[in-house]
C-alpha positions in Angstrom: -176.4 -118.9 162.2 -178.2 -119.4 158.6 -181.3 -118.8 157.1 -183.2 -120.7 154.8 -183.4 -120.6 151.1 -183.8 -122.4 148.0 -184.0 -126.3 147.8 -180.2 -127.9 147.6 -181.1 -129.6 144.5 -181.8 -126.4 142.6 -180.0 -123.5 144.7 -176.4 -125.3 144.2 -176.9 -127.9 141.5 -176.3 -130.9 143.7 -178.6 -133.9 142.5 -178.7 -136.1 145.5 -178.1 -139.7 144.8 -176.3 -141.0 147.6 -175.7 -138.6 150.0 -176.9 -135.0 148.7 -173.5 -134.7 146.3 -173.1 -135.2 142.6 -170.6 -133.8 140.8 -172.0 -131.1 138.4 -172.0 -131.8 134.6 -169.6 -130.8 132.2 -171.6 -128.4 129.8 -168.7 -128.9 127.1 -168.3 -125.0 126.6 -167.2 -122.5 128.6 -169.0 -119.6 129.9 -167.8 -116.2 128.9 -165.8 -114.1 132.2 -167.8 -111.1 133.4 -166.0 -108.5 133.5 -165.9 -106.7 136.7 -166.6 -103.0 136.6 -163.5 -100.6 137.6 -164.4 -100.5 140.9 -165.2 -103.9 141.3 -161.9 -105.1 140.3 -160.1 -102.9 142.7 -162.3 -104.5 145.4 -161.5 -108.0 144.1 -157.8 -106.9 144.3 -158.4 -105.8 147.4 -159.6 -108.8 148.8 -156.6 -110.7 146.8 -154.2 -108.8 148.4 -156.2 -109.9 152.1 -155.6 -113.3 151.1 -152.1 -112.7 150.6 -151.5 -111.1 154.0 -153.4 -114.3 155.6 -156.2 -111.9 156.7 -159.1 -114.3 155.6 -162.1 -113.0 157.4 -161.4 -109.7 155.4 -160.9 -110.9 152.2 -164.1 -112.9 152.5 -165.8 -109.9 153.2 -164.8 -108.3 150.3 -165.1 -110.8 147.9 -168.7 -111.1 149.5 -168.8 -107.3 149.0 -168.3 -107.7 145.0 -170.4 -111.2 144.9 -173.3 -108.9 145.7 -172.8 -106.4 143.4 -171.7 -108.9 140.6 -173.5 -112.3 141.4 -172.6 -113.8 138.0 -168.8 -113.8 138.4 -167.2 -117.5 138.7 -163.7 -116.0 139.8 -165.0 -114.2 142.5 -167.2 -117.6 143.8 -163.8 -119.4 143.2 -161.5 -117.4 145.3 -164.1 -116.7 148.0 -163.8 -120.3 148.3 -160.8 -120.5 148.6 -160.1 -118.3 151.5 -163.2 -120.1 153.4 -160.9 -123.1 152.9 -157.6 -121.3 154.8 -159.8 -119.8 157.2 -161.5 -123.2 158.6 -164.0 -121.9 160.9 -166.7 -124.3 161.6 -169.0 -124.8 158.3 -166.4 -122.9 156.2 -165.6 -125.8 154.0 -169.2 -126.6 153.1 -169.6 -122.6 152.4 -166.6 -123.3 149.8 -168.0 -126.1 148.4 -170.7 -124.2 148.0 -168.9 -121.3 146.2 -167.0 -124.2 144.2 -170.2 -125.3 142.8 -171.6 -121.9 141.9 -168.2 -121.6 139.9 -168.4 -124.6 138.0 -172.0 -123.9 137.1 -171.2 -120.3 135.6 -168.2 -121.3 134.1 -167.6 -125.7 134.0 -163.9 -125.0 132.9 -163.2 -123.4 136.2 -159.9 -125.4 137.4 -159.8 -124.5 140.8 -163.5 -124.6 141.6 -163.2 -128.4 140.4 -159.9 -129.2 142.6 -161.2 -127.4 145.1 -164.6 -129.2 145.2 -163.0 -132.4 145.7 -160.7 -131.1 148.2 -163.6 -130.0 150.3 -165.7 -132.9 150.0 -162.5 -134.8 151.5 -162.6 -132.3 154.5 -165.9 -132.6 154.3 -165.3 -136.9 155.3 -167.1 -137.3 151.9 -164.3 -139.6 150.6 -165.9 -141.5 148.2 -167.2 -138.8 146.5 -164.0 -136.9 147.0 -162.3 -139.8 144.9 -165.0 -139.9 142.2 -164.7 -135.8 142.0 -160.8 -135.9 141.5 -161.0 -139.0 139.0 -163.4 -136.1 137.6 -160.8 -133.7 137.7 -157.7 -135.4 136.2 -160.4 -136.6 133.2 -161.3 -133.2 132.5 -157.5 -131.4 132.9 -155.4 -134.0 132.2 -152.4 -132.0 132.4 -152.7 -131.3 136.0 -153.2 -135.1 136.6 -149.9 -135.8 138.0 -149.1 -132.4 139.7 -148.2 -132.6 143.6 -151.3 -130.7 144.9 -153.4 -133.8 143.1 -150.9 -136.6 143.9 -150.8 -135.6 147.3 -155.2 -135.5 148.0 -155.0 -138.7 145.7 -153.0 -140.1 148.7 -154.7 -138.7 151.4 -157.9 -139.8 150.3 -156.3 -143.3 149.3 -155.1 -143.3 153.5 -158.7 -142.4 154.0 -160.7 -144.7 152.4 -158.1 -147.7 153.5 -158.6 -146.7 157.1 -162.1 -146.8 156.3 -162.0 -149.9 155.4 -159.5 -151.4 158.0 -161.9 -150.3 160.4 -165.1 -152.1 158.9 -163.0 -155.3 158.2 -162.0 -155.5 162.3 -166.2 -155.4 163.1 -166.4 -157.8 160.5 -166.6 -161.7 161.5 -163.0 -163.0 162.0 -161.2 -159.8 161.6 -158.6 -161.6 159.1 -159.8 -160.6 156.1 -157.5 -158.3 153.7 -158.6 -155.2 153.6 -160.2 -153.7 150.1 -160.0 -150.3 148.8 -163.9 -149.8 147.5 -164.8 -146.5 147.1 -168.2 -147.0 148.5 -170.3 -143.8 149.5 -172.4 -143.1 152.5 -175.5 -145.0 150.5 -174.9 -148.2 151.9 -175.9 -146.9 155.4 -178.6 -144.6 154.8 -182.4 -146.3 154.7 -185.1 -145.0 151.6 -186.8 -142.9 154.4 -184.1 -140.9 154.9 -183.2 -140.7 151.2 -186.3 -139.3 150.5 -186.3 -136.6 153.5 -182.9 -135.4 152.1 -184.4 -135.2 148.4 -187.0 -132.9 149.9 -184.4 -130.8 152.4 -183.5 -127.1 152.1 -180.4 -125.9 152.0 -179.4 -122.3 154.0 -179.2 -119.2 151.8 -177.1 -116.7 154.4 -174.5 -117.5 156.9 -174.0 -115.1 159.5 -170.2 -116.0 161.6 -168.8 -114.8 164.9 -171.0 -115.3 167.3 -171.7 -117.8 169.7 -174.4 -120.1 171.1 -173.4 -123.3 173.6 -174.4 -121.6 176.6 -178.2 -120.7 177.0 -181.0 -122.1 174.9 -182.8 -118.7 174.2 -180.6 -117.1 171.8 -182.4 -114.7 169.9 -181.5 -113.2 166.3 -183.8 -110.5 164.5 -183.9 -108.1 161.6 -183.0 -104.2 162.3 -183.0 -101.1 160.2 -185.3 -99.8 158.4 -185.4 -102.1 155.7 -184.5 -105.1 157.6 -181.0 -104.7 156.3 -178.8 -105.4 159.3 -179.0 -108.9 160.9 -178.6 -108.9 164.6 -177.9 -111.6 167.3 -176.4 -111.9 170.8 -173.6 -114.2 171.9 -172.2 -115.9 175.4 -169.7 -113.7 175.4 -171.3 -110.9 176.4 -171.8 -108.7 173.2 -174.4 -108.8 170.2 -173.1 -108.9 166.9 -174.8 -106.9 163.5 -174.4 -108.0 159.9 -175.1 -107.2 156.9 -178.0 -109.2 155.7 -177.3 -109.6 151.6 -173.3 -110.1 151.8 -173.2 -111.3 155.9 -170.5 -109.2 156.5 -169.6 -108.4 160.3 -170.2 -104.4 160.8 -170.0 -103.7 164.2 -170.5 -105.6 167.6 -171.3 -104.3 171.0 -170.5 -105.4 174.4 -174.6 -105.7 175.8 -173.9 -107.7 179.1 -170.9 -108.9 181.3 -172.0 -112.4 180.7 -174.5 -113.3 177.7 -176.7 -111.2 175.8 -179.8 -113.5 175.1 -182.4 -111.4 173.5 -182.6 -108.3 171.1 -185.8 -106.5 170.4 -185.6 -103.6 168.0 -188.4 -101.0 168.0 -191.2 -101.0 165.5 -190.7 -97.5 164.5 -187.7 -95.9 165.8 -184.4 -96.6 165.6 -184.1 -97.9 169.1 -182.5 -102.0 169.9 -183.5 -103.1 173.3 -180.8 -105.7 174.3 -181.1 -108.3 177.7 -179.1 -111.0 179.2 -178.0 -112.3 182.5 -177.5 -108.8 184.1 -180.9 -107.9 186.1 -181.1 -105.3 183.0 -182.4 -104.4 179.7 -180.5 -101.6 177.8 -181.6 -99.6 175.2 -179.6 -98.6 172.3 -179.7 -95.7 169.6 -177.5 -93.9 167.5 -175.1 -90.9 169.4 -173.2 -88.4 168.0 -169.9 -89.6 166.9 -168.0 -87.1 169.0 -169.2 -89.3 172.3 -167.3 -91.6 173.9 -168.4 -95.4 173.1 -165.2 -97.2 173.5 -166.5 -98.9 176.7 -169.1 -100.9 174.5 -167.8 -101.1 170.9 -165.5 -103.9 170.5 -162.9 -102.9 168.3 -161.2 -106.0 167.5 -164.0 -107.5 165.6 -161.8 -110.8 164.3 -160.3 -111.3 167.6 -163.9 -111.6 169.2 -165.0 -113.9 166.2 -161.9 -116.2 167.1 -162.5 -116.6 170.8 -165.8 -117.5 170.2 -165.1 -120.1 167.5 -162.8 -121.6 170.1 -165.1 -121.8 172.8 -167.5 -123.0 170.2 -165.1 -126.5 169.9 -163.4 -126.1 173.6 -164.8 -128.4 176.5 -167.8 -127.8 178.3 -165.9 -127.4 181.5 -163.9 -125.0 180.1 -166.4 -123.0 179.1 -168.1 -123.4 182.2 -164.8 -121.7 184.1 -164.9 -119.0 181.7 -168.3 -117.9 181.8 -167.6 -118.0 186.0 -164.7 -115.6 185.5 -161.5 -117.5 185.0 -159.2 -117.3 182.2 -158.3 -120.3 180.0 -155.8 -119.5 177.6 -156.4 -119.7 174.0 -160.5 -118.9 175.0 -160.3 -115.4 176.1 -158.0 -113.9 173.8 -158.4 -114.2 170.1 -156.1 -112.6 167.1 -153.9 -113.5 164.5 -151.9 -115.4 166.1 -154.3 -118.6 165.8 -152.5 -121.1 164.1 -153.1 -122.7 161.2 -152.4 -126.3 160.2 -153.0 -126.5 157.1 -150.4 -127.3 154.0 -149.7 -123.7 152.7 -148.4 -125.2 149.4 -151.3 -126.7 147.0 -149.1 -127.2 144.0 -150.2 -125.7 140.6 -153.8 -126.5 141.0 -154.9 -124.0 144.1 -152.1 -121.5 145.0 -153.7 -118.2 145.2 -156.9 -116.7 144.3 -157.3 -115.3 140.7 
């Protein structure tokens, strides 16, 4: 779930000339560091030390926590990114390109943000543009030109763009002519009138993660609090999920329905959330004393619940069909951190850890 905000030519300084990607210009200084208050910088070590431990949703949250309070900081927009690149959940590479680009634009000597941009872009199937951001990179620091975590994208994105290529050679006529590495963009297949829709396209400000929506087409989100400072939304697997609206973090989520929760209503004056879904009711929900008994409906593992429903995000329809009828699939009902994760650990000298 997103909301909208600021044009994607101005809110993240991509100039869109192919596709919506440029790389951003060099401004041949370097930006001085903020410095991060004291407490800052024990939430940024904080969230360091998550990364570490391989606990990415948390240190996300935390480097969001102290992006908030200190929005001109390229380390922290640099190693946020970075741990949306470990983590992988759907749309966490673009949010890390994102961050990369933020980086590079408060600070254009920022390494990582630049190795990591092209790195994304590649995940992103941008290839093209993932070459022409490395050749950036190795131009700009040549003495990381030649270390492994560039050699090996260098290759990958070589692989890429002559599989690319294999592939349009075989539609070709004949399908005997050698195949050519050209490191054409997506330009070539995109008409004027599209072009000029994507010039005039928003990008999302906020993205809110954990929830999710395949099932039922009604899926409501809303404001709550008395400032409109909680996000709220329901999901097909039975709870509703609140966020903070300014750094997106996940606060709590409830279990609102033994099925889906579908639509969320909160009062207009009191502090009251009227939640419905497939059960024949609607419930009503306010704060109690913290001495009472709410472990029926909070759902403490919070990560676990975010994982199951990225799963059954990507899992077949059929399978998702069996679950919502009662049956467990493995790997869909059960979340944790025991999910695996495929990617390369070791990046080389370029992207290691976060700063």
């Amino acid at each position: 779930m997103s909301t909208n905000g600021v044009s994607n030519g101005v809110s993240n300084g991509l100039h869109l000339h192919s596709n919506g990607f440029r790389l951003p210009e060099s401004r041949g200084h370097v930006s001085p560091q903020v410095e991060l208050p004291p407490y800052l910088e024990r939430v940024k070590q904080q969230a360091n030390e998550a990364f570490a431990c391989q606990q990415w949703t948390q240190a996300i949250q935390l480097y969001s926590k102290a992006v908030q309070r200190a929005p001109h900081n390229a380390m922290l927009y640099g190693n946020r990114a970075a741990a949306y690149m470990k983590r992988k959940w759907d749309g966490d590479h673009y949010d890390a390109l994102r961050d990369c680009l933020k980086a590079i634009s408060l600070n254009p000597c920022h390494l990582k943000a630049h190795f990591r941009l092209a790195r994304c872009l590649f995940e992103l199937k941008y290839v093209a543009e993932a070459l022409e951001c490395l050749d950036d990179f190795k131009g700009k620091f040549p003495e990381q030109a030649h270390s492994s975590a560039c050699d090996a994208l260098g290759r990958a994105i070589t692989a890429a763009l002559f599989s690319k290529n294999d592939g349009e050679e075989k539609k070709g006529p004949g399908g005997g002519a050698p195949v050519r590495l050209r490191s054409t963009s997506r330009k070539d297949s995109i008409s004027e009138d599209e072009m000029a829709l994507r010039e005039r396209s928003y990008d999302y400000q906020f993205r809110y993660c954990g929830h999710c929506n395949t099932t039922t087409d009604i899926k409501e989100a809303n404001f709550f609090g008395s400032n409109a400072q909680y996000i709220v939304s329901g999901s097909d697997d039975g709870s509703f999920f609140i966020w903070e609206k300014e750094t997106t973090n996940l606060v709590r989520v409830l279990q609102g329905d033994e099925s889906i929760v579908n639509c969320l209503q909160p009062h207009p004056s009191y502090c009251f959330l009227a939640t419905s879904g497939i059960d024949p009711v609607v419930r009503l929900w306010n704060p109690r004393p913290e001495s009472e008994d709410l472990t029926g409906r909070v759902v403490e593992d919070m990560e676990g619940a975010s994982q199951a429903n990225q799963r059954r995000m990507n899992a077949d329809p059929l399978e998702v069909m069996l679950l919502n009828m009662g049956y467990r699939i493995t790997g869909l009902s059960s979340g944790g951190a025991g999910a695996s994760d495929d990617e390369d650990s070791s990046e080389g000298q370029v992207q290691c850890r976060p700063s």
